[in-house]
C-alpha positions in Angstrom: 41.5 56.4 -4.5 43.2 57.8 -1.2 39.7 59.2 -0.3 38.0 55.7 -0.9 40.5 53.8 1.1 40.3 56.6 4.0 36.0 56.0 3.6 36.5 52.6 3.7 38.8 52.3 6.7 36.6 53.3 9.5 34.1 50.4 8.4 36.3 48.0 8.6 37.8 48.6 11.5 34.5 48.8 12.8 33.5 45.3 11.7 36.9 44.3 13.1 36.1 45.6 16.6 32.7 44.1 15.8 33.8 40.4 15.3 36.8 40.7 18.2 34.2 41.5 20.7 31.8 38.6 19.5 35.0 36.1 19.6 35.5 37.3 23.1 32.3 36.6 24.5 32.6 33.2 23.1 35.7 32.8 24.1 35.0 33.9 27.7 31.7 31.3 27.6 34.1 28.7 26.6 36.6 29.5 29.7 33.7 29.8 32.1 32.5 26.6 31.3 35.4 25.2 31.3 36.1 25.7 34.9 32.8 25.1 36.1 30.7 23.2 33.6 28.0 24.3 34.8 25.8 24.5 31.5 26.8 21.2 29.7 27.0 18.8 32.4 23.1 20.0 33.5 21.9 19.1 29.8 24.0 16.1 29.6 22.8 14.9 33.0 19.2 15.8 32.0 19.4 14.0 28.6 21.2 11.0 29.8 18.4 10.4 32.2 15.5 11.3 30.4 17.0 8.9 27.5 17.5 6.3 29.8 13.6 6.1 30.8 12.7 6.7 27.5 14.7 3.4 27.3 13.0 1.6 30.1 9.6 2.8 29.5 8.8 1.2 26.2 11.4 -1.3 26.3 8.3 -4.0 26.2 7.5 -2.7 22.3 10.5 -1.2 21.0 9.1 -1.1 17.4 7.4 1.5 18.5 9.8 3.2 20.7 11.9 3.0 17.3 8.7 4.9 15.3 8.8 7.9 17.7 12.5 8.4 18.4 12.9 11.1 16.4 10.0 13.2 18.5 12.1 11.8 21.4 15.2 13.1 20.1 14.0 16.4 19.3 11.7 16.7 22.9 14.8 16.3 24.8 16.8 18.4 22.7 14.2 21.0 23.4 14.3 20.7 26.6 17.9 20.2 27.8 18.3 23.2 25.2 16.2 25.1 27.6 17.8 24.2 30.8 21.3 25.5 28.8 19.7 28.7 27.5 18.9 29.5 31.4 22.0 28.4 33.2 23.8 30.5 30.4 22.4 33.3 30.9 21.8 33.4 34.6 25.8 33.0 35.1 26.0 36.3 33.3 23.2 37.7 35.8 24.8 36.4 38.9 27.9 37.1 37.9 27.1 40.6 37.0 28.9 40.2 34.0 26.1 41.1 31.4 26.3 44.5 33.5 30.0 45.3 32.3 29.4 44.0 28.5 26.5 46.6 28.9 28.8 49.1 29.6 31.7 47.9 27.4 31.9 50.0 23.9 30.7 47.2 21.9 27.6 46.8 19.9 24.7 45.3 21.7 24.5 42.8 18.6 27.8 41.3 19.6 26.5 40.0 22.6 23.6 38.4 20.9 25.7 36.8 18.3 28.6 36.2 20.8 26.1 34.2 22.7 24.3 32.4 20.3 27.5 31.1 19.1 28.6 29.8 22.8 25.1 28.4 23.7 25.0 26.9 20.0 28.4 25.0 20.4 27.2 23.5 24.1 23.7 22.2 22.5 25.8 20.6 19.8 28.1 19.0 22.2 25.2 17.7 24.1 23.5 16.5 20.3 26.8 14.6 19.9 26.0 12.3 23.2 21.9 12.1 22.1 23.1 10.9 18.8 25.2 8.4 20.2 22.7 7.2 22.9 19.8 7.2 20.4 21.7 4.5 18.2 22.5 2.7 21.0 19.2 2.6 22.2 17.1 2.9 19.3 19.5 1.7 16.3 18.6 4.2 14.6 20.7 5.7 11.8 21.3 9.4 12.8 25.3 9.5 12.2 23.6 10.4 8.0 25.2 13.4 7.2 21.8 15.3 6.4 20.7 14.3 9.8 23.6 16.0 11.4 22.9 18.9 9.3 19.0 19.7 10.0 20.4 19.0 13.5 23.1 21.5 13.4 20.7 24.1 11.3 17.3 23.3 14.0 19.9 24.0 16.7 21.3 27.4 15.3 17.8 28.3 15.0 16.2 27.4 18.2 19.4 29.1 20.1 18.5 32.0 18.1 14.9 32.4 19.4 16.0 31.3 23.0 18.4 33.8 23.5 16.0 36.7 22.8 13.5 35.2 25.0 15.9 34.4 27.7 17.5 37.7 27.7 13.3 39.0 28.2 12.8 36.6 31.0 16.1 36.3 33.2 15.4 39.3 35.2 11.7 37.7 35.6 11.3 36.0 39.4 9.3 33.5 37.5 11.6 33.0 34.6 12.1 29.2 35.0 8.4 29.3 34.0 7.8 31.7 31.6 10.9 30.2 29.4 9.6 27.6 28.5 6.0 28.9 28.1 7.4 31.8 25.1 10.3 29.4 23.8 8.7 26.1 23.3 5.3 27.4 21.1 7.7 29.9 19.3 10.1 27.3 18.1 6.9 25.2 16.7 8.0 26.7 13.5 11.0 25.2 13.4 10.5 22.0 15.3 8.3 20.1 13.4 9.7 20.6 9.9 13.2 19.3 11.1 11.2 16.5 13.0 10.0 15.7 9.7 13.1 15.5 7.9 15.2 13.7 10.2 12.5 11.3 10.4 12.5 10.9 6.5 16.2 9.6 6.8 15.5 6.8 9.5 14.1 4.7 6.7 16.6 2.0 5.2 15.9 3.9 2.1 17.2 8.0 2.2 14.2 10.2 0.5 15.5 11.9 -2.2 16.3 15.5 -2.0 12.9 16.9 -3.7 11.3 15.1 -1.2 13.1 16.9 2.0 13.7 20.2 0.4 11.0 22.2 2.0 11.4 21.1 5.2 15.3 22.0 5.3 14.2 25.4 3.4 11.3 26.1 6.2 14.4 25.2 9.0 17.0 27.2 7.2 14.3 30.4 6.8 13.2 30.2 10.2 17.2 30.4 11.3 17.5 33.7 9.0 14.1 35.0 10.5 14.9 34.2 14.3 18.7 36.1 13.4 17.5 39.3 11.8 14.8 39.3 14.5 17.8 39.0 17.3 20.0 41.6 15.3 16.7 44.2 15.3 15.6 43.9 18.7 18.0 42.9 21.1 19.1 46.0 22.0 15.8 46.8 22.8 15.8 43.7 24.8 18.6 44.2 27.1 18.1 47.9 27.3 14.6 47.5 29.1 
């Protein structure tokens, strides 16, 4: 029993050191943006504009403005997600503080995850706002709580790709470029199936669930796919 508990101890503690280390990282994303806001107030500005022209530019048939707000909601999630992904992580390059988590004893994983989490909970702060302005806009019912949920689950797994592609491309001169060229085809996957699903819910009448379930399961198996990809490779990633 003693010999079981000794086995066991090392493992734990190494999850413990593990989770700490992620926590950090988002904690320290938290405080950076905090004091500069930097990341969230460029997608919010972004989305807030892009919106509001959205707004103006099909204001003369607004039935049809209503038909393709959800490929509006998700195109400007996409891309304000984008700007985020690149201000993130070019802090931590001019900072020079991906350089010391480098050399920090911590496993290369808990910066992928730490940062996933941080750029996951600004995308969601800046969904909050779209949501708003969308049913202000387009009176549109996305406060339904599967909404918010293939939101929440398409942004988990869209951070999940962009952080392993951004982490490829931020030493790139031409990485404002070739983000969006890798990210945007490679979240395809994901994009259109939670298109599809939110869209399903704009009706007065929500779809039942067989009718949603494989797009949600398509969303919800990319997410899984785009992680374990992230968890085998971005050591690699960073280490090149």
């Amino acid at each position: 029993m003693n010999e079981q508990t000794a086995a066991a101890r090392p493992s734990e503690s190494e999850t413990r050191l593990f989770f700490t280390a992620v926590w950090a990282i988002v904690w320290k994303d938290l405080r950076i943006e905090r004091h500069t806001r930097q990341t969230i107030s460029v997608m919010a500005m972004f989305s807030v504009v892009t919106v509001v022209m959205f707004n103006f530019a099909l204001e003369a048939n607004m039935d049809a403005a209503r038909n393709v707000s959800t490929g509006l909601l998700w195109a400007t999630i996409l891309l304000a997600g984008t700007l985020g992904l690149n201000r993130s992580l070019a802090i931590e390059r001019e900072n020079q503080t991906m350089d010391a988590m480098l050399m920090a004893p911590i496993h290369r994983n808990a910066i992928y995850l730490g940062k996933v989490i941080s750029i996951t909970l600004f995308t969601l702060a800046l969904e909050a706002i779209l949501v708003l302005l969308f049913i202000i806009f387009f009176d549109k019912p996305l406060w339904r709580p599967m909404v918010l949920l293939v939101l929440v689950l398409g942004t988990i797994g869209y951070v999940a790709a962009g952080v392993i592609v951004t982490s490829m491309t931020i030493q790139s001169r031409s990485r404002e470029v070739l983000l969006p060229v890798l990210l945007l085809p490679l979240s395809l996957p994901l994009v259109l199936p939670a298109a599809t699903a939110v869209a399903m819910y704009m009706f007065p009448q929500p779809p039942t669930w067989g009718e949603v379930q494989s797009a949600v399961y398509i969303v919800i198996i990319y997410d899984l796919l785009m992680v374990t990809a992230g968890f085998l490779t971005y050591h690699f990633v960073v280490e090149s």
